[in-house]
N, C-alpha and C positions, 0 to 999 in steps of 0.2 A: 659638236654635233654637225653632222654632212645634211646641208640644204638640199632640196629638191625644188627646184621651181616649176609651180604650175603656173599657166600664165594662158591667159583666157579672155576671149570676151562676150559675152551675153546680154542679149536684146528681153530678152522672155523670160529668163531664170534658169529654164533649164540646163542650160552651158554650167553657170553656177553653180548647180546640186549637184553633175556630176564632176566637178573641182573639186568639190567638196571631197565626196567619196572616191576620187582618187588622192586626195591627200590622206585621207583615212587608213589607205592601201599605206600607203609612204610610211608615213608613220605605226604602224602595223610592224615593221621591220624596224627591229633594233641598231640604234645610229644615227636615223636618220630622221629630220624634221622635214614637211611641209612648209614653203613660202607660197603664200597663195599672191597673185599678184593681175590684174587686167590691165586692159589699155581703154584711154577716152572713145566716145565716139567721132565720128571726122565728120564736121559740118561742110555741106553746100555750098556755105558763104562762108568766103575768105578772111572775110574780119572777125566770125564767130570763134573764139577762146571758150576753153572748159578751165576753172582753177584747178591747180598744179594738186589740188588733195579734193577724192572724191568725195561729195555730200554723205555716201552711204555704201558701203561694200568695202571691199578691200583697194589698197591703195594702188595706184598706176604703177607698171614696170619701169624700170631704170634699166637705160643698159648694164650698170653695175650688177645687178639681179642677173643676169645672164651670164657673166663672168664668172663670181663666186658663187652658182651651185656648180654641184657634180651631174645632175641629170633635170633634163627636161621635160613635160607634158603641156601641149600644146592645145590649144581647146576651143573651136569657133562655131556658132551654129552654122548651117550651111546655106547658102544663098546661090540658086542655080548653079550647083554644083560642085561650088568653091566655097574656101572661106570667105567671109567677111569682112565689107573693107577696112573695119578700124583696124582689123590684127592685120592683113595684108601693109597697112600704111606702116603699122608699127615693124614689120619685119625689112619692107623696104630702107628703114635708115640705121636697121644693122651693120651697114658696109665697113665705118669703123672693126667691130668687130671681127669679120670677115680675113680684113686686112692685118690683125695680128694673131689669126688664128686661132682665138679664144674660145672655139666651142668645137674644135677639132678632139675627135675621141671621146665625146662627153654622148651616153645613153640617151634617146630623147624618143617619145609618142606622142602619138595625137589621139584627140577623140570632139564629135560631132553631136551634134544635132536638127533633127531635120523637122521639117512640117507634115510629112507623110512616107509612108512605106515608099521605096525607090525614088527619093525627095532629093539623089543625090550625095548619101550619106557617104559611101564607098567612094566618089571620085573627092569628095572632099578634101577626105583622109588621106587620099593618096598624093592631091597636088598641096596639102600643107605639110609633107613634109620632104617636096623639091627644095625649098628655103634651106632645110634641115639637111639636107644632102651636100647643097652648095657650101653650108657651113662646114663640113667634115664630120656631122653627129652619126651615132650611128645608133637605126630607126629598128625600135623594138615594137611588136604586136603580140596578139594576142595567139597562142599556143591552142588546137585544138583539144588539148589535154585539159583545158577549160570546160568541163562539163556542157555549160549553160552556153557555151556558143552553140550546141547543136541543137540547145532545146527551146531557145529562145524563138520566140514569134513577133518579135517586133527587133531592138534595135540588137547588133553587137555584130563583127564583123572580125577577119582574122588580121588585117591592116589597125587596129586599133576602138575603143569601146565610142560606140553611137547609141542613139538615142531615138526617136519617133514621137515627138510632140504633139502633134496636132496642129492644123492651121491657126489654133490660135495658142499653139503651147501651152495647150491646158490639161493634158495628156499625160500623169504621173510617171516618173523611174520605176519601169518592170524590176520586179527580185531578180531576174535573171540581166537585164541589164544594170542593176547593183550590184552583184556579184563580179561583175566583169570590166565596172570601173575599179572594183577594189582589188580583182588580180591584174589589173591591168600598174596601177597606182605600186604595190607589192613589186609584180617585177622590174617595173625600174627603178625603185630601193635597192635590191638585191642586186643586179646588177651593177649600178653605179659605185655601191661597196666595191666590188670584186675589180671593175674598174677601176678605182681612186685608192685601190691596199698599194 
């Protein structure tokens, strides 16, 4: 069975529901399974360690996890405009990687979450996946032929699926931004197949 790795990190949840539902996508397409996977938070202080397995969610990325899938879904809420630094910190000591080439040709998307309408959701999407570019991935969105991108009133974008929590992320997943993690999740299924025959 051909992985997919989502790999996400979430402050609020909502990053997480939509992991969720784009794995859902993933596995929707015949072949392929969902690896769901986050990264710790990055402490202030220097001496502060998190243990190596999380208390509760799914487990931290390995670089190995980036190797052995065939496609990727990137996934951070947004913080003034970017992602957030624990996925920022985790892609910084990709260089290994980088260096042998191991994510050159491989399908990969992103998707967001913000605190409010124009919170930054669109530049988010766009600078998490320069990392993805530097790697050699090649950065799939979401297709107007997506219904629910034009009918949507809160989050979903043609760069990849977003989200509009609420300042305090308490702000449920729209049908229409469910629908557009799940074709978001589907096309890079589909794709990585066609990629990795």
């Amino acid at each position: 069975m051909a992985e997919i790795l989502i790999l996400y990190y979430s402050n609020g949840g909502s990053v997480r529901e939509m992991a969720k539902l784009i794995a859902r996508g993933v596995e929707s397409v015949k072949g392929t399974q969902a690896r769901l996977r986050t990264v710790p938070k990055v402490s202030a202080t220097c001496e502060a360690t998190e243990s190596d397995i999380p208390a509760t969610g799914d487990p931290y990325v390995e670089l190995a996890d980036l190797k052995e899938c065939i496609g990727l879904a990137l996934g951070s809420p947004t913080r003034f405009g970017n992602m957030a630094a624990p996925m920022k910190y985790f892609l910084d000591s990709t260089s290994s990687l980088w260096l042998e080439g191991a994510l050159i040709n491989k399908p990969a998307c992103v998707f967001t979450s913000s605190g409010s309408m124009h919170g930054g959701n669109e530049s988010t999407l766009l600078t998490m996946t320069l990392p993805l570019l530097h790697h050699g991935m090649m950065i799939l969105g979401i297709p107007y032929s997506e219904a629910s991108l034009a009918t949507t009133q809160s989050g979903g974008t043609p760069y990849g699926a977003s989200h509009v929590g609420g300042a305090m992320d308490d702000k449920p997943i729209t049908e229409d931004e469910k629908k557009l993690c799940l074709a978001l999740g589907k096309r890079l299924a589909e794709t990585a197949l066609k990629l990795n025959a």
